[in-house]
N, C-alpha and C positions, 0 to 999 in steps of 0.2 A: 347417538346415531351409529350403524351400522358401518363402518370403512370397511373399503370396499376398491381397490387398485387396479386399474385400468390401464392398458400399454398395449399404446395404439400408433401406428408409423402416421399416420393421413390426424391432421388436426390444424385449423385453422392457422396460416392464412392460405392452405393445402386448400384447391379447387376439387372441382370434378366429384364420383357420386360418393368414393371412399369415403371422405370424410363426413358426411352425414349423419350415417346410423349411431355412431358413438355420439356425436356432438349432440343429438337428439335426446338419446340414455340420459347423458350425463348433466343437462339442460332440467330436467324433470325428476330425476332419481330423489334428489332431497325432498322432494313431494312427497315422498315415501317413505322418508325415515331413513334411508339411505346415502351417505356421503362419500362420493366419488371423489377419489385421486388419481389425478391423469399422469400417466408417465408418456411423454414424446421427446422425440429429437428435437435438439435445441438448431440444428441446423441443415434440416433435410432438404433436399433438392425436390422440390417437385415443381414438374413440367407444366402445370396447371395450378395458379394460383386464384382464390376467389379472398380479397382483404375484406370484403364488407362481412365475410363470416366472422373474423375477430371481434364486431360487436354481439356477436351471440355466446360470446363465453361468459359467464358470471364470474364477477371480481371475488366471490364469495368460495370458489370454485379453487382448490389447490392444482395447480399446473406443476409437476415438475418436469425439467426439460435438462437434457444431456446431450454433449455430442457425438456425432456419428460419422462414423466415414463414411462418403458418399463416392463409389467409382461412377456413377452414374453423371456426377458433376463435372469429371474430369472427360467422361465419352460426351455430353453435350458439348464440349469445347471440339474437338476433334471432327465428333460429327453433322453437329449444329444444332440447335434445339428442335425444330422440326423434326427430323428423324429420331429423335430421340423420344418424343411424346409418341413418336409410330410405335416406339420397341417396348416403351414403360408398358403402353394400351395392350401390346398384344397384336400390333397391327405386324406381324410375320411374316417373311417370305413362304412362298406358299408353290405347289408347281402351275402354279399360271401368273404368279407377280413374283421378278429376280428382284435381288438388289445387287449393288456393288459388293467388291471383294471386301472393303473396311468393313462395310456394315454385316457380310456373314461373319469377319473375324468375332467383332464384339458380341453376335447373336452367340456365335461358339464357345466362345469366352464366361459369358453370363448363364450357359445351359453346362457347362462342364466344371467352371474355375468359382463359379459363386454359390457354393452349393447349401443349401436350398434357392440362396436367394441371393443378389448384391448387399441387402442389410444386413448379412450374417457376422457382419464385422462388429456389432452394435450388440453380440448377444453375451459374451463373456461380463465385460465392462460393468451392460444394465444389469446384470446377476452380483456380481461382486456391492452395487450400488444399492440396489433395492434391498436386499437382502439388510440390510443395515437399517432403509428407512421402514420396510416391514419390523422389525423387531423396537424402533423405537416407536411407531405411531400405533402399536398392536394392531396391525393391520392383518383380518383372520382370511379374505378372499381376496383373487388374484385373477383378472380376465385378463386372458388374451387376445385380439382379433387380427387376423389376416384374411386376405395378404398384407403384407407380405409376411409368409408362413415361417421364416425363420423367426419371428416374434414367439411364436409355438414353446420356440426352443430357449425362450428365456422365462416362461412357467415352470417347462420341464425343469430346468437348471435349478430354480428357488424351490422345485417341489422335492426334489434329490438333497438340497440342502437343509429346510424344514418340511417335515412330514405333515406337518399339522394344518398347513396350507391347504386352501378348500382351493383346486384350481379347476377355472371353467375357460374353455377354449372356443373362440366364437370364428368359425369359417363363414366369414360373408361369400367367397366365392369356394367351389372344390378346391383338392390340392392335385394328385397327381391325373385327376379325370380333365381336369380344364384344358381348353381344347388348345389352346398357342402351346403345348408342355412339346406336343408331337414337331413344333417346326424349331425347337430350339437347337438341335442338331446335336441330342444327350450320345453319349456312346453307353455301352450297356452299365458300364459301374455305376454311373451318374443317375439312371433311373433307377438302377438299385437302390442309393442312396435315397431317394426321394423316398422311393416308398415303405424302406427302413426308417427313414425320419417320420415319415404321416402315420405307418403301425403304430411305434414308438407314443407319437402324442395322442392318438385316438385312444391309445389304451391304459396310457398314463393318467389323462385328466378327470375329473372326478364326473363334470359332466360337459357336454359338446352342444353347440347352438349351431342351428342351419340356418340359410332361409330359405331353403325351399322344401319342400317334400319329396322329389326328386332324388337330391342329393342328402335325406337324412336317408332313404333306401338303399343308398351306394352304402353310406358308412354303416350302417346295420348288419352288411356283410362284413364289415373289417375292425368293430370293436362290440363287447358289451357293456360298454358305460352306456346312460342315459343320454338320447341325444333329444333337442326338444326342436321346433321348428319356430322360429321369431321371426316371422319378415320382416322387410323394413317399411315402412308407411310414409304419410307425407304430412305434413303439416299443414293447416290450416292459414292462407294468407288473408290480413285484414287490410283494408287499407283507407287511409284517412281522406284521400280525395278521392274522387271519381274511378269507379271498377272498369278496367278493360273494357273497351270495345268492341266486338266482336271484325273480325278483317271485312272490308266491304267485297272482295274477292272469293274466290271459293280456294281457300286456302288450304293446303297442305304441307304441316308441318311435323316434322323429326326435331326432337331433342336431345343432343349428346353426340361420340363420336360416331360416325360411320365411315367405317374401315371395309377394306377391300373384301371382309369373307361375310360384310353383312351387306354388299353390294344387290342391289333387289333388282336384278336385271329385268325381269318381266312385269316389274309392276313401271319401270321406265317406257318399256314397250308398252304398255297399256295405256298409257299418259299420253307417250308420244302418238300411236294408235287414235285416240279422242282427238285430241289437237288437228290432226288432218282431216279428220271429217266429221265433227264438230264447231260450226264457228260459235257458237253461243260457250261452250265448253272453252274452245281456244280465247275467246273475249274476257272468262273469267276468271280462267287460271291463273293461278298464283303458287308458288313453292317454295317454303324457306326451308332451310337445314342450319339450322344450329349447332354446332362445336365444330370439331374437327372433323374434315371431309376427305377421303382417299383419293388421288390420282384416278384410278378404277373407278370410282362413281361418277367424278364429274365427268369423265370418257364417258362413260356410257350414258349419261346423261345427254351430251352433243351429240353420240349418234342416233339417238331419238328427237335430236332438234329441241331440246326443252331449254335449253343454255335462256333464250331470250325473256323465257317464266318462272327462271328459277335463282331466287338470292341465296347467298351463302355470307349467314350473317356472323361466323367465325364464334370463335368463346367469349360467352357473355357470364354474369354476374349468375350466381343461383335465382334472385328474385329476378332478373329480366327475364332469365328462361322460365319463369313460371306466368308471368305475364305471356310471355309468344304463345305458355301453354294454354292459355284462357283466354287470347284473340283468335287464337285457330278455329278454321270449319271442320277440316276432320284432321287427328293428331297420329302420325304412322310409328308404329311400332316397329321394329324389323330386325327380326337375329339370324343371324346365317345356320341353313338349313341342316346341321349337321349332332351326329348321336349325341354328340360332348357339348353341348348348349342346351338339352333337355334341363338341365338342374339349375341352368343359371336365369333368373326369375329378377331385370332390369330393374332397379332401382328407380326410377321415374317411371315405373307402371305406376305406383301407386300415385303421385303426383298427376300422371293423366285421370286416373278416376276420380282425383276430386276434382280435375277441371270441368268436370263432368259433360264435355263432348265426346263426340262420337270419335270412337279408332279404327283404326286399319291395323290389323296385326299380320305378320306372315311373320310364323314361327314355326319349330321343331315338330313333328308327331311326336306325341307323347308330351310335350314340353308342361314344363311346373307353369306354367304363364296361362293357360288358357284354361285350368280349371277355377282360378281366380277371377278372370276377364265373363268367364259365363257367369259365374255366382253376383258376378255384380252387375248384371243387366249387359253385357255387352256380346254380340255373338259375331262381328266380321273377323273369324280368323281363319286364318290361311295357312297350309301346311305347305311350304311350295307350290303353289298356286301356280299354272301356268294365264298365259295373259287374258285369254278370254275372260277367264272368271274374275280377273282383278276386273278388266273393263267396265262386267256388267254391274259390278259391287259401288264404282265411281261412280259409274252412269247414274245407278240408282242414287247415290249421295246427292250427286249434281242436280238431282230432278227435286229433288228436298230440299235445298238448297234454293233453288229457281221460287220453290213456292214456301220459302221461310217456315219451311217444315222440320230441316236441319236439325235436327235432336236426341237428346236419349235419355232413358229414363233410369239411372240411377240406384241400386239399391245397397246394403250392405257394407258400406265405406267405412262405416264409423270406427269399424275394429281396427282399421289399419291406420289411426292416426298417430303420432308420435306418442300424446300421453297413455292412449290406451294401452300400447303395444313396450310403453317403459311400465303401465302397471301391471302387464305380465309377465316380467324382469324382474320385479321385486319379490311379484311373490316365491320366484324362484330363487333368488338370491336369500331369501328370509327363509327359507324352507330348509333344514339338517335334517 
């Protein structure tokens, strides 16, 4: 078989959607004739943990794990875990939400003093280490994926030491376009640095993985290496008892965090809008949110009066949120309306199209999200939407809904499921 070394920060018993896309790869790859070796921290702090993903690692499956220093572990003490998941996410002070003095120190801190990233402490080390079990397992290729993007920099470092290394760099999100880069409060060397480091790796590696199209058009200006586009897809859930029942409610559900800059002010006013003069609407309603929820939303949720329809069921397991996904009536999408979220193409879209209900999108113009959501039957998308049009968009759901019409029709899914989407990995990994 092909070895084939993988070094990845997000790996089970790591929650939330990082960890996925590799767990996925590396789940399937030996279907291929290809054998993965994982390199992770043997003791990484993540804000978000999911344990039932530990039985989806194959015993068969080499893990190696090292450790790292985490300041991230030592700022959870200081500042509590809570704000801390706000700073890991990206959830930023912004000019319309402060924080305290502490928490701009540390924003300051982590955008000047950790440069790329807090994990850069983890990149010397894994170079010195790997570089050794590369040479004893004849291990010919090398992925890297970020974030966190200082990973980049422990390819570059093996690629500087053997030349002969095939290194492929996987950006699940941008580096210097991502939109939290701007509230980290860089001063000018600091952004230098950044985009000397993403040059640097774009034009080192042999080849570069996106997943959006969006974002392989950014980097197309800034390297000529091959870059390819690999979304990430969803998996197929079986289940041995009885499949989800649809909510007897006309439910509206979000999956994942929403933070203050994906706050959907007018789709709340749209809601809240139905609710006052609708009683058949106000009788049916129902609203869950799933993972972590901003300050800012659940406000703005109260001054629409939805507080009494609307649950916040906090972070659950992967498989429970895929259940909430397949009891849902209609499943909301929602990215904040801004140029630098055009590329970034959420990780449970593909998960909602195999729930195969109907969504509510409000995303970006232009965004990499809605040439995918058309191509597979879906067309409620919203560019900034002001409230009327959310209204009439429910309204209409709600009346489908009333007459067990609620549905959608589906086409196109199949390419985006884990195995199809690792047997387009391979062929690229097999390809010289």
């Amino acid at each position: 078989m092909k070895k084939v070394l993988i070094i990845t920060y997000y790996w089970p018993p790591a929650g939330g959607p990082g960890v996925q896309r590799w767990l996925k790869f590396v789940k399937y790859l030996p279907e291929f004739g290809i054998q993965p070796i994982v390199y992770v921290p043997s003791n990484a702090h993540y804000p978000l943990q999911d344990k039932s993903l530990l039985k989806e690692i194959s015993k068969d499956i080499q893990v190696i794990k090292a450790p790292i220093f985490e300041p991230f572990y030592w700022a959870s003490k200081i500042l509590g875990k809570n704000k801390l998941q706000q700073m890991s996410a990206g959830d930023l002070p912004t000019s319309t939400r402060k924080v305290g003095l502490l928490q701009q120190l540390f924003i300051w801190v982590r955008g000047n003093i950790f440069l790329p990233d807090a994990r850069i402490f983890w990149v010397l080390p894994s170079i010195f280490r790997l570089q050794k079990i590369i040479k004893k397992q004849e291990i010919a290729t090398v992925i890297t994926t970020g974030p966190p993007h200082s990973l980049h920099l422990i390819g570059l470092g093996l690629q500087k030491i053997n030349s002969k290394i095939r290194w492929i760099t996987d950006f699940r999100d941008p580096w210097t376009s991502i939109s939290y880069h701007k509230h980290l409060k860089m001063n000018f060397f600091s952004e230098w640095i950044h985009q000397k480091l993403e040059a640097k790796v774009l034009q080192s590696a042999h080849q570069v993985l996106v997943t959006s199209a969006v974002t392989k058009q950014e980097f197309l200006t800034k390297t000529t290496q091959p870059i390819h586009v690999l979304t990430n897809g969803f998996e197929p859930l079986e289940f041995s008892d009885n499949f989800p029942i649809l909510d007897q409610k006309f439910s509206l559900v979000h999956i994942g965090s929403l933070y203050s800059d994906r706050n959907p002010e007018n789709l709340w006013k749209a809601i809240g809008e139905l609710v006052a003069t609708n009683a058949s609407f106000k009788r049916n309603l129902g609203i869950k949110l799933i993972g972590l929820v901003s300050k800012d939303v659940k406000q703005s949720i109260s001054i629409n009066n939805l507080d009494a329809y609307t649950e916040y069921c906090g972070v659950v397991s992967h498989k429970e949120a895929r259940i909430y996904q397949l009891q849902a009536r209609v499943l909301l999408l929602i990215e904040s309306d801004s140029e630098s979220k055009r590329a970034i193409v959420a990780g449970k879209l593909f998960e909602y199209l195999s729930a195969k209900r109907p969504i509510l999108s409000i995303v970006p113009m232009g965004s990499a999200t809605a040439p995918i959501l058309r191509d597979c039957g879906f067309d409620a998308i919203f560019n900034g939407a002001d409230s009327e049009i959310l209204k009439e968009q429910l309204l209409n759901d709600f009346k489908k809904y009333q007459n067990n019409t609620l549905e959608v029709s589906v086409k196109n899914i199949n390419q985006y499921t884990r195995y199809a989407l690792t047997k387009k990995l391979a062929v690229l990994l097999k390809s010289q």
